[in-house]
C-alpha positions, 0 to 999 in steps of 0.5 A, a space after each residue: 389756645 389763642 386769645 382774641 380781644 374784645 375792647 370795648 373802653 380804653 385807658 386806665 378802664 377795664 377792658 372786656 376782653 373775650 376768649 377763643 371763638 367768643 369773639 364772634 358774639 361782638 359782631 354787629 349787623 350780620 347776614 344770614 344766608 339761605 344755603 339751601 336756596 337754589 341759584 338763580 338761573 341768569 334772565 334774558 328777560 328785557 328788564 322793561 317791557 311796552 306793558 310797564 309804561 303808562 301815559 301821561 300827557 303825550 309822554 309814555 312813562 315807565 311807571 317805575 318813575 313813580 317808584 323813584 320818586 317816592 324813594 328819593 323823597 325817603 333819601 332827602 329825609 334820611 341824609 336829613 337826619 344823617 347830617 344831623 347825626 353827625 354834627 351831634 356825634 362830632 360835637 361829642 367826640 370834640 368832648 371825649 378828646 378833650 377828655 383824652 388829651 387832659 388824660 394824657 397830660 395828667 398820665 404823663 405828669 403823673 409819671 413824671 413825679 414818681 420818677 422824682 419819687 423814686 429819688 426823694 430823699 427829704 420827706 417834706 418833699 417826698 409828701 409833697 410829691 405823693 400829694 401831687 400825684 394823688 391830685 393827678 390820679 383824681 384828675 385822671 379819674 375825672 377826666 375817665 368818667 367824664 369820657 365815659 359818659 360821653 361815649 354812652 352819650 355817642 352810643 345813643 346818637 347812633 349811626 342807622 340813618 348814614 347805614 340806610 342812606 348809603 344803602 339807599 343811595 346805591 339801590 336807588 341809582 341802581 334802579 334809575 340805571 335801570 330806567 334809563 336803560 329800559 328807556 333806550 332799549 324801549 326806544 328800538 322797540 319798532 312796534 312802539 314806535 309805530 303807536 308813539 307815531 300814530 298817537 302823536 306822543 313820545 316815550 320818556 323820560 320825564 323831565 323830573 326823571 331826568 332831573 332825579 336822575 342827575 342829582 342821584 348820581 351827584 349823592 352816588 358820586 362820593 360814596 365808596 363801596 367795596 366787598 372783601 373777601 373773608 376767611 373763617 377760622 371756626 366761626 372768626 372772620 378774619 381778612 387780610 390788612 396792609 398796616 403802615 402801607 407794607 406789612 400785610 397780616 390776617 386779622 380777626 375782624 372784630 366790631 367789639 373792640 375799641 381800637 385796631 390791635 396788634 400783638 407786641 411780637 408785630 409791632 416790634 417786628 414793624 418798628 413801632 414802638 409806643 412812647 412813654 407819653 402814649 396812654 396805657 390801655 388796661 386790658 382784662 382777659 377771659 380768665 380775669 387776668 389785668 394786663 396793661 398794652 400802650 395806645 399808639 397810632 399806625 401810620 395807615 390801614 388798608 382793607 382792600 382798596 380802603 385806607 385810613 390814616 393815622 388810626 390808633 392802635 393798642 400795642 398788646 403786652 408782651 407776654 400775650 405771645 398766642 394774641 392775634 391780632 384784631 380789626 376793632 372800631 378805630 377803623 370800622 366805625 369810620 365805614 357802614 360795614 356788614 359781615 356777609 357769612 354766606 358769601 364770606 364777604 366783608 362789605 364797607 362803604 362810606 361817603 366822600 373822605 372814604 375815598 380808594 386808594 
């Protein structure tokens, strides 16, 4: 049986690492689907009629105007609070790659030394050698703690508000789409215009609709969304990916693990070859067997028409010849993604950087 992947600390960590169909139980923010719900039957239905407008003043307004109101108003609060939430976890993540770079200087002098190590003969120098080392393992250590703490500090900041936002954003414009729209068919309504004309009024929009209206587009502009198909294997999504923009495998997409991971057979097969400097990531697998991989970087992921540069990426060991390879956090979490199981999509949207290929 294949071994899947579910890293979820890097480094010289113990990883957790789950087994055959296990992996499914790492995924966050799935969708249920009713099977059994019967399709709905497309509506030729106005989607406004003369009797979803109210009068107000001498303007005839739809009363969904009111609705978009009170929906913006949660939209200023939650882009509120997402900005916030990211100054925080940007703050944070300025904390654990300091972490990291003293890591992999300490790894890479470490390294250094036992090669020196291995050819000492005197045994003043040969103490004085493991003497370093010990001082650089302690550094190693301090520097993984340290990390560690400031990813359950990032875990705690969370990243609902950007979730909903985005959501928010596409539904709201949705629906203001739709209000500008019921306004110009409204507008050919030849029963409507006869009252409009004999009341002396006229039909919407309201200055403030027209105003919400503009500056929803403007939040709409910068965000991206995409739905992608999936293939189930059992119960494992798996979707196609373009790595370093032309070698295209089906990889198990997996929100528990850390980092895009790749089995060594691929990367060789694509020339990437992690240096000797690159960190060692320490992997533990269902049976509790240790293995050690190599954190790199791929030049690009590609999912559908998303793309991401220089993500990072654990190379797997050699021996793992049945490892597939998996879609983790270094290129998830720079999206809001769900997992749609009915439709057998991957949904992801991100705003402004996320930009289409």
């Amino acid at each position: 049986m294949s071994k899947r992947f579910a890293m979820k600390t890097v480094f010289r960590s113990v990883v957790v690492v789950a087994g055959g169909l296990l992996v499914s139980a790492g995924l966050t923010s799935v969708w249920a689907a009713d099977a059994t719900a019967p399709a709905a039957a497309p509506s030729t239905k106005p989607a406004y009629t003369p009797n979803d407008l109210n009068k107000t003043g001498a303007l005839y307004l739809l009363k969904a105007e009111a609705e978009l109101a009170d929906g913006m108003k949660e939209l200023a609060a939650l882009n509120a609070k997402m900005v916030a939430e990211q100054r925080s976890r940007d703050k944070v993540n300025v904390q654990i790659n300091k972490a990291k770079t003293v890591f992999a200087q300490a790894d890479a002098a470490r390294r250094a030394e036992l090669e020196k190590l291995a050819k000492v003969t005197d045994a003043f120098q040969n103490n004085q050698i493991v003497a370093k080392i010990q001082t650089l393992d302690g550094h190693m250590r301090d520097a993984m703690k340290y990390k560690d703490e400031q990813e359950k500090e990032l875990a705690k900041i969370g990243d609902e508000a950007r979730t909903k936002y985005i959501n928010g954003v596409v539904d709201m414009a949705a629906k203001a789409d739709a209000i500008s729209a019921g306004y110009a068919a409204l507008a050919k309504d030849e029963e409507l215009a006869k009252k409009l004309t004999a009341e002396k009024a006229k039909l919407g929009p309201s200055p403030d609709f027209t105003g919400r209206y503009a500056l929803l587009k403007r939040w709409r502009t910068p965000i991206f969304a995409e739905n992608i198909k999936l293939t189930f294997e059992g119960k494992v999504p798996t979707v196609d990916v373009t790595l370093n923009g032309s070698t295209v495998r089906k990889m198990v997409v997996d929100s528990g693990a850390s980092y895009v991971c790749i089995p060594a057979s691929l990367a060789k097969a694509m020339e990437l070859i992690p240096g000797k400097d690159d960190p060692t990531v320490t992997m533990q697998l269902a049976d509790g067997k240790l293995v050690d991989g190599k954190l790199t970087k791929l030049k690009s992921v590609r999912v559908g028409t998303f793309e991401l540069k220089d993500v990072e990426c654990a190379v797997l060991p050699a021996e793992l010849v049945a490892a597939e390879p998996l879609l983790g956090g270094s290129f998830l979490n720079a999206f809001s993604y769900k997992i749609d199981i009915g439709k057998e999509e991957l949904h992801l949207s991100r705003i402004d950087d996320g930009k289409k290929k």
